[in-house]
VOLUM-596537 format. One record per atom (N, C-alpha, C): residue number from 0; atom name; y, z, x. Coordinates in Angstrom, 3 decimals. Atoms other than C-alpha are relative to their C-alpha. Example, Ala and Ser with C-alpha at 12.3 -4.5 7.8 and 13.67 -1.06 7.14 Angstrom:
// residues 2
 num atome        y        z        x
   0     N   -1.190    0.000    0.890
   0    CA   -4.500    7.800   12.300
   0     C    1.200    0.000    0.900
   1     N   -1.190   -0.060   -0.820
   1    CA   -1.060    7.140   13.670
   1     C    1.090    0.730   -0.770
END
This chain:
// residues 102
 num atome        y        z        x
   0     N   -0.740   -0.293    1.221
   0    CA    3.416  -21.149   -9.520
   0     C    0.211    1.505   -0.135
   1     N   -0.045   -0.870   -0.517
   1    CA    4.984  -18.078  -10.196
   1     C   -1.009    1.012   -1.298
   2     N    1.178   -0.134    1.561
   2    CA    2.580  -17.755  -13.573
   2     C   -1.317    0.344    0.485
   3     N    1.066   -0.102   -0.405
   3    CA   -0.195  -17.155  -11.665
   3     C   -0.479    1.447    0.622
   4     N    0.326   -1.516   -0.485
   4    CA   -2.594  -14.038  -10.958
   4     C   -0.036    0.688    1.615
   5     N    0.081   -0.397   -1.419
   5    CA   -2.460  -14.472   -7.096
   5     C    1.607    0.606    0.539
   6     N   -0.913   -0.141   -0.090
   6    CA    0.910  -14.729   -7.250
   6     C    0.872    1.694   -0.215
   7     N   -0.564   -1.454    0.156
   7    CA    1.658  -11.438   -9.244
   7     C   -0.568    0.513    0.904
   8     N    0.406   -0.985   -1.019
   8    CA   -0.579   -9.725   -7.114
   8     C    0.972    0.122    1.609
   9     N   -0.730   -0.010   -1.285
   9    CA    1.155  -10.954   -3.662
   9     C    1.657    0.352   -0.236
  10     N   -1.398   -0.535   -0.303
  10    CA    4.427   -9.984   -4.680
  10     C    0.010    1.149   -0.526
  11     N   -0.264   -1.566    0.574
  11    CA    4.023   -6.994   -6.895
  11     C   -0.733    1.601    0.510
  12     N    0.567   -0.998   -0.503
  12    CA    0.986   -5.228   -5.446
  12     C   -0.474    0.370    1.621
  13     N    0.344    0.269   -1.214
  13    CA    0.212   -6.401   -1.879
  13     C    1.000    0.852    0.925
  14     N   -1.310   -0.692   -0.938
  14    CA    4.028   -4.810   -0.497
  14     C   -0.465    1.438   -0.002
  15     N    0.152   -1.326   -0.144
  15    CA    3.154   -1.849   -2.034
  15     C   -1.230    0.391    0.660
  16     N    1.603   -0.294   -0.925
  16    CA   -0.406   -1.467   -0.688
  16     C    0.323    0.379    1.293
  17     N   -0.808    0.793   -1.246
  17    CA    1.121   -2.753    2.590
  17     C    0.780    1.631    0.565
  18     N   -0.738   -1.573   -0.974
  18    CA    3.584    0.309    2.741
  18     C   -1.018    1.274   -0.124
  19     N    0.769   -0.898    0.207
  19    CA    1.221    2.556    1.202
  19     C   -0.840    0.600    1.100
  20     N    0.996   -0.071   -1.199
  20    CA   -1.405    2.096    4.337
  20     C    0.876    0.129    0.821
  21     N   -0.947   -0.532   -0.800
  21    CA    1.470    2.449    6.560
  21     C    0.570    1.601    0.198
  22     N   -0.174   -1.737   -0.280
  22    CA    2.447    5.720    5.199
  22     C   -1.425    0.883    0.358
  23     N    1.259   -0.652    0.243
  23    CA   -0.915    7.012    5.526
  23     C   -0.613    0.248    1.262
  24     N    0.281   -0.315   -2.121
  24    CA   -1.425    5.673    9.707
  24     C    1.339    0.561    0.708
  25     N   -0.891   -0.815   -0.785
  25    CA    1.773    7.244   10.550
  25     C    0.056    1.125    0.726
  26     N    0.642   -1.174   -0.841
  26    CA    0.565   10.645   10.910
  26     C   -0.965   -0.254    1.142
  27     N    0.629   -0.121   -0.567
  27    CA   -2.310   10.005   12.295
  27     C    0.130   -0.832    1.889
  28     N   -0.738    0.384   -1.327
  28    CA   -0.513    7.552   15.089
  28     C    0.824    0.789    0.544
  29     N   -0.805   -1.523   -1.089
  29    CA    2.156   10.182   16.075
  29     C   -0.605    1.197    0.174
  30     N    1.047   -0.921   -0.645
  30    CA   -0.615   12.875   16.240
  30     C   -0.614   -0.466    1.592
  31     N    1.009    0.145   -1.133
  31    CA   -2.649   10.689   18.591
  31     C    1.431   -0.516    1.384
  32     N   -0.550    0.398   -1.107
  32    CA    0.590    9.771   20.938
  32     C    0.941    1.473    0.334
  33     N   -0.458   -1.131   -0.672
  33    CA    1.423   13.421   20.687
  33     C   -0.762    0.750    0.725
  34     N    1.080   -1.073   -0.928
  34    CA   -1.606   14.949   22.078
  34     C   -0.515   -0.877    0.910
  35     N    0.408    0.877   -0.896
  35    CA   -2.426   11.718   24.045
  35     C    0.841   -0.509    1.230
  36     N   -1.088    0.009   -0.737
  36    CA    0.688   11.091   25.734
  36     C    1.083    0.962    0.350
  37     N   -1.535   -0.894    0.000
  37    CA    3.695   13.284   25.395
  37     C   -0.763    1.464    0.277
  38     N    0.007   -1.475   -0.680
  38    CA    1.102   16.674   26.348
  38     C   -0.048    0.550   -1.000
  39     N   -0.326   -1.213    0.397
  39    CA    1.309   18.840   23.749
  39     C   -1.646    0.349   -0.149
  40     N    1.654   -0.121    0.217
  40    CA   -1.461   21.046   23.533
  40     C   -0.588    1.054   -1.184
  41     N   -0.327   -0.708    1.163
  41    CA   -1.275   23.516   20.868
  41     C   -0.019   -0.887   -1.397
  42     N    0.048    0.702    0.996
  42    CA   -1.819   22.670   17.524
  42     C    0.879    0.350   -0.809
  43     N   -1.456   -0.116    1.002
  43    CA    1.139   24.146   16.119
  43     C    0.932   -0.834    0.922
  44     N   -1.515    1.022   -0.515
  44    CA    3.336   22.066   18.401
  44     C   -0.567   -1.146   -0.102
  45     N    0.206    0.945    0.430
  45    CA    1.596   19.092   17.341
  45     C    0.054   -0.508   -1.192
  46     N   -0.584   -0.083    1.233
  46    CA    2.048   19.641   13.744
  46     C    1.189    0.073   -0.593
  47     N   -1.649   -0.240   -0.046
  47    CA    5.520   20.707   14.274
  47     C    0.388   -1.221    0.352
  48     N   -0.424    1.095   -0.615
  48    CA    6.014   17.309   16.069
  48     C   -0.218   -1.402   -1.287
  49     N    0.638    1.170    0.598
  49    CA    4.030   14.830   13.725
  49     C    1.042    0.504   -1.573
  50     N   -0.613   -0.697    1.744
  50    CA    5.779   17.077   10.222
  50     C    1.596   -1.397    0.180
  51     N   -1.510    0.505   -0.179
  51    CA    9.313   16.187   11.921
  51     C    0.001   -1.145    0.286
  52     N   -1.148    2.215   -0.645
  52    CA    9.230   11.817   13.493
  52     C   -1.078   -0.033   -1.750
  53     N    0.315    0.615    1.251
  53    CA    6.862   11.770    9.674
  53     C    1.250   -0.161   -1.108
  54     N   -1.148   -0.239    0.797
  54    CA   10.226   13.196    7.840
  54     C    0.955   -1.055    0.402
  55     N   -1.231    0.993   -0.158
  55    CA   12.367   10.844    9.773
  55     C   -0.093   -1.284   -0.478
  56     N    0.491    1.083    0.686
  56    CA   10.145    7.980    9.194
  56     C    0.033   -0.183   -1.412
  57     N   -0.315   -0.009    1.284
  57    CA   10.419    8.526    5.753
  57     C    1.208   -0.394   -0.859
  58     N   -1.319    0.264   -0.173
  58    CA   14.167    8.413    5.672
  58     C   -0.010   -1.267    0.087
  59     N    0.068    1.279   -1.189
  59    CA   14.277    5.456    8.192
  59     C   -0.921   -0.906   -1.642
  60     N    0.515    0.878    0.888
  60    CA   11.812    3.726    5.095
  60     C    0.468    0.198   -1.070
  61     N   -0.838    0.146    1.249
  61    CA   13.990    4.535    2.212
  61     C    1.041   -0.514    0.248
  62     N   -1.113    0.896   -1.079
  62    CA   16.900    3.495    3.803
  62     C   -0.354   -1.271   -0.159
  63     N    0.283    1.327   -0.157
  63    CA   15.408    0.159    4.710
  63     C   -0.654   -0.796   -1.120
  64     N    0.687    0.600    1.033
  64    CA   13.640   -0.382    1.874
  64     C    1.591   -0.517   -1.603
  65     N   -0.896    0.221    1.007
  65    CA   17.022   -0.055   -0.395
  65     C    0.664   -0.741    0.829
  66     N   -1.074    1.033   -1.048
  66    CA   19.118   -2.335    2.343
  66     C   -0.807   -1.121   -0.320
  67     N    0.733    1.444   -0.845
  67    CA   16.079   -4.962    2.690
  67     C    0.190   -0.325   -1.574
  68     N   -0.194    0.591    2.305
  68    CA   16.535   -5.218   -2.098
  68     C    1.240   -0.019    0.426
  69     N   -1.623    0.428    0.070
  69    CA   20.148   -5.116   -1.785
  69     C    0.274   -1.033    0.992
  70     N   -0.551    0.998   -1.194
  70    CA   20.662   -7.309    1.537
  70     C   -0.942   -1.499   -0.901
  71     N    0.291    1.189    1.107
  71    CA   18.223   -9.730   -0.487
  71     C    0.106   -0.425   -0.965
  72     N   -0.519    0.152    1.435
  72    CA   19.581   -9.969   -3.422
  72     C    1.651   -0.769    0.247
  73     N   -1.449    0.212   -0.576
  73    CA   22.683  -10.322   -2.356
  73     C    0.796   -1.077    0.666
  74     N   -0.179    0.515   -1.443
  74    CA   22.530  -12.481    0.622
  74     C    0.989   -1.014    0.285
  75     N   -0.730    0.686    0.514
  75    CA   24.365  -15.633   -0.580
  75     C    1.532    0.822   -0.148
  76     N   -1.553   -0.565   -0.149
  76    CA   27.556  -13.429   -1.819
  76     C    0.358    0.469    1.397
  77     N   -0.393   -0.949   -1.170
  77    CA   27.409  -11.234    1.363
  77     C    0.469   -1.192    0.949
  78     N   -0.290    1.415   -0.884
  78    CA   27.607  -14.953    3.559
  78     C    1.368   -0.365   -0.820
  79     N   -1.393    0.640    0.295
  79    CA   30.337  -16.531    1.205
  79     C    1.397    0.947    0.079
  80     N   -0.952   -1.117   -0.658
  80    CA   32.745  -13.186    1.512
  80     C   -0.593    1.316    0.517
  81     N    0.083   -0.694   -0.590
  81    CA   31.861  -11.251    3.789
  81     C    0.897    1.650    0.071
  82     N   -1.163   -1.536    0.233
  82    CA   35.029   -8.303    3.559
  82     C   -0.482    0.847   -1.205
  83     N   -0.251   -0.377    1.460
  83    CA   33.404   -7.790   -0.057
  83     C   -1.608    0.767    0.382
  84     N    1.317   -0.892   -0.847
  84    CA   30.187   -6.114    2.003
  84     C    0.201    0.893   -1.022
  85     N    0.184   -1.622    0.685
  85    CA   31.014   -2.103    0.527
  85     C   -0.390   -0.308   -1.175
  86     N   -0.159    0.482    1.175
  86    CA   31.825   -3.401   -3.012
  86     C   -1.715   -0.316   -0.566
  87     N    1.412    0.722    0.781
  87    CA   28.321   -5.518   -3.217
  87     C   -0.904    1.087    0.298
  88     N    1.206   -1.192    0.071
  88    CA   26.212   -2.739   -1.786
  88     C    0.089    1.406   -0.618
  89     N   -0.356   -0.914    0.888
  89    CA   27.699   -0.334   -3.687
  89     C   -0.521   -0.117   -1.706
  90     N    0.805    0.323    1.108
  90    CA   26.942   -2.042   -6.902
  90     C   -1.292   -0.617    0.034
  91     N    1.709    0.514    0.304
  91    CA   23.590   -2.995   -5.805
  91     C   -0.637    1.047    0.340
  92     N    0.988   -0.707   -0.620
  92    CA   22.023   -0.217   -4.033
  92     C   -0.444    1.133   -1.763
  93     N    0.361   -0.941    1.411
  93    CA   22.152    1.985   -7.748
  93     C   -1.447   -1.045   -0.977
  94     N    1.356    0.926    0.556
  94    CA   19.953   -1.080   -8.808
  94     C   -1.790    0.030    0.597
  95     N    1.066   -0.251   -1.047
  95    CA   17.154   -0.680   -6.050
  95     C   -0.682    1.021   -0.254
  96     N    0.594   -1.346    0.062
  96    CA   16.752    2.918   -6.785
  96     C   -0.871   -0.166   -1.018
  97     N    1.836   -0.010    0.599
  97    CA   13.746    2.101   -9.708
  97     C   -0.891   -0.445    0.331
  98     N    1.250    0.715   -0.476
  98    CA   11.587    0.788   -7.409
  98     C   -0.206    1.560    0.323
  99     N    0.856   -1.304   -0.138
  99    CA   11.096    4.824   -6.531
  99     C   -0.115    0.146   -1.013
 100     N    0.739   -0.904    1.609
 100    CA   10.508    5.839  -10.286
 100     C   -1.546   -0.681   -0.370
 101     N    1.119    0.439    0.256
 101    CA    7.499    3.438  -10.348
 101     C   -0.809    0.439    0.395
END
């Protein structure tokens, strides 16, 4: 049921947790495949390395995060007309954006 306390939790707090711990092993995974693999040996060119794929990743997860609310929301219209793609993500993606103010 959707009345239920497991329920709120798995949809409202579990995603976010979920990305939360994600942002958090990112660094520390492109640190260890920059000084473990790719050589660098310096610790300013490992910082320089991990600053910049963390910034992209970041991107790359806002991005996807406003496509994966709008493409689901959506999904139904986007299948029955398809040509009307710009239009729907246009008026949906302005909707998506208060999941960052929370």
């Amino acid at each position: 049921s959707e009345n239920t306390l497991w329920y709120k939790y798995g949809t409202e707090y579990l995603p976010e947790a979920f990305q939360l711990g994600l942002l958090a092993l990112v660094p520390v995974i492109v640190q260890a495949v920059a000084i473990n693999f790719e050589g660098y040996q310096s610790l300013t060119e490992v910082q320089s390395v991990v600053m910049s794929r963390y910034f992209y990743f970041q991107i790359a997860n806002i991005f996807v995060s406003i496509s994966a609310g709008s493409f689901s929301t959506y999904f139904t219209k986007i299948i029955h007309d398809p040509d009307d793609i710009p239009k729907i993500l246009a008026d949906s993606f302005p909707l998506v954006g208060a999941y960052f103010i929370e």
